[in-house]
C-alpha positions in Angstrom: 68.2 91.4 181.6 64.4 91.3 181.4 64.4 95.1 183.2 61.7 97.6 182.0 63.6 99.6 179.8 60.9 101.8 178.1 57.4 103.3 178.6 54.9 104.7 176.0 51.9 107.0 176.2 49.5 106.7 173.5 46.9 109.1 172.9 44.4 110.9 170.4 46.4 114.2 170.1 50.4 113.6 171.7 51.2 117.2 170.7 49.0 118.9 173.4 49.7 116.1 176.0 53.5 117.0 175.6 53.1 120.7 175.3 50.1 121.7 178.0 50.7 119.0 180.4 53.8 116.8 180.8 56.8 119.3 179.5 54.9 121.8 181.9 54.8 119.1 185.2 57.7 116.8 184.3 60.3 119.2 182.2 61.0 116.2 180.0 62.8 117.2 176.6 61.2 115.2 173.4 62.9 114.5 170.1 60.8 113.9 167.3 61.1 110.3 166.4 59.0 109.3 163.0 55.3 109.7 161.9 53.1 109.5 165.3 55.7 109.1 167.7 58.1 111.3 169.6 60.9 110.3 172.4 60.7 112.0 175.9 64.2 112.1 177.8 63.0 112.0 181.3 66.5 112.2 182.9 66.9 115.8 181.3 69.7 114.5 178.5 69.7 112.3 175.4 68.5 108.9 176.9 65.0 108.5 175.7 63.7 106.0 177.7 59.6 106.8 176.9 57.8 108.4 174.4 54.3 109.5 173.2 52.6 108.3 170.4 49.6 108.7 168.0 46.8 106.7 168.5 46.4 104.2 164.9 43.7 101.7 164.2 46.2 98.9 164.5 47.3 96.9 167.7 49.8 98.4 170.0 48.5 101.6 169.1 45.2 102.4 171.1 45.0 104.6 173.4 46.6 103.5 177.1 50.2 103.1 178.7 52.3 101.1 178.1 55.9 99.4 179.5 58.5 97.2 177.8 60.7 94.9 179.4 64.0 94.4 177.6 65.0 90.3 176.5 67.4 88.9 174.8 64.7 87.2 172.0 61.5 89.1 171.2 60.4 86.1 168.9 61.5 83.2 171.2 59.7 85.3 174.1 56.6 85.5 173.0 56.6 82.4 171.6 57.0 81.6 175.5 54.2 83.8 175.9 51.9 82.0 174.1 53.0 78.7 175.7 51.8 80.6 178.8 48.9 80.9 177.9 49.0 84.8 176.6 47.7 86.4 173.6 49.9 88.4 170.8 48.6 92.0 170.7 51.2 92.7 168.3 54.0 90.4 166.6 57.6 91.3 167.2 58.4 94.2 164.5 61.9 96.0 164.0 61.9 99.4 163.3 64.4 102.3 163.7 63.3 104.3 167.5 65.6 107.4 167.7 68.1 106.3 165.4 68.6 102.8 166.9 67.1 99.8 165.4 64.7 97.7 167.9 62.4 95.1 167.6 59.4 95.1 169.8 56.0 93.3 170.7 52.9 93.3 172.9 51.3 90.8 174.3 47.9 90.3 176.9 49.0 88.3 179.9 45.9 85.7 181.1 44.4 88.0 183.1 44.1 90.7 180.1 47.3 93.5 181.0 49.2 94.1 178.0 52.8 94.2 178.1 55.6 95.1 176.0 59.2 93.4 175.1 61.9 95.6 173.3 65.2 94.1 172.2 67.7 96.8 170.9 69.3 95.5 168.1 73.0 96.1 166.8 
């Protein structure tokens, strides 16, 4: 466990970043996947392992890039985290990501890089 498992864009306008640049360099296939966020399949099938989203004016939602790493306990991780010495960016949250439940978080490591966990729940 504890493998990056997903990666995020977040920008100001994800519809032209998907359709003048990255499906034109990359051929990735997208999937919508709820309000501000859409899936890219980078391996040319149905495993969406990245995605593009909408900037918000909320945290985990400005504009940079982002990578998860999958563990077995969002909570208990970032609990860890903070133990460490890190900062919560954003507090573990489950929500459905194309058609699978997850439950993610971000946090700022001590030297400021923010980092996600994902857990794919049942």
């Amino acid at each position: 466990m504890n493998t990056i498992t997903f990666s995020e864009i977040v920008t100001e306008d994800p519809k032209s970043l998907i359709d003048d640049f990255y499906s034109r360099l990359f051929d990735w296939r997208y999937q919508d996947s709820g309000p501000g966020f859409t899936a890219i399949s980078t391996d040319g099938g149905i495993t969406y392992s990245a995605g593009i989203a909408k900037t918000q004016d909320e945290p985990g939602f400005r504009k940079a890039t982002s990578f998860y790493i999958e563990v077995d306990d969002v909570k208990a991780t970032i609990a860890e985290v903070v133990a460490l010495s890190g900062t919560v960016v954003m507090p573990p949250t489950e929500f459905p990501l194309v058609g699978k439940q997850v439950c993610i978080a971000m946090f700022k490591d001590p030297q400021g890089n923010v980092i996600g966990l994902i857990k794919h729940l049942e």
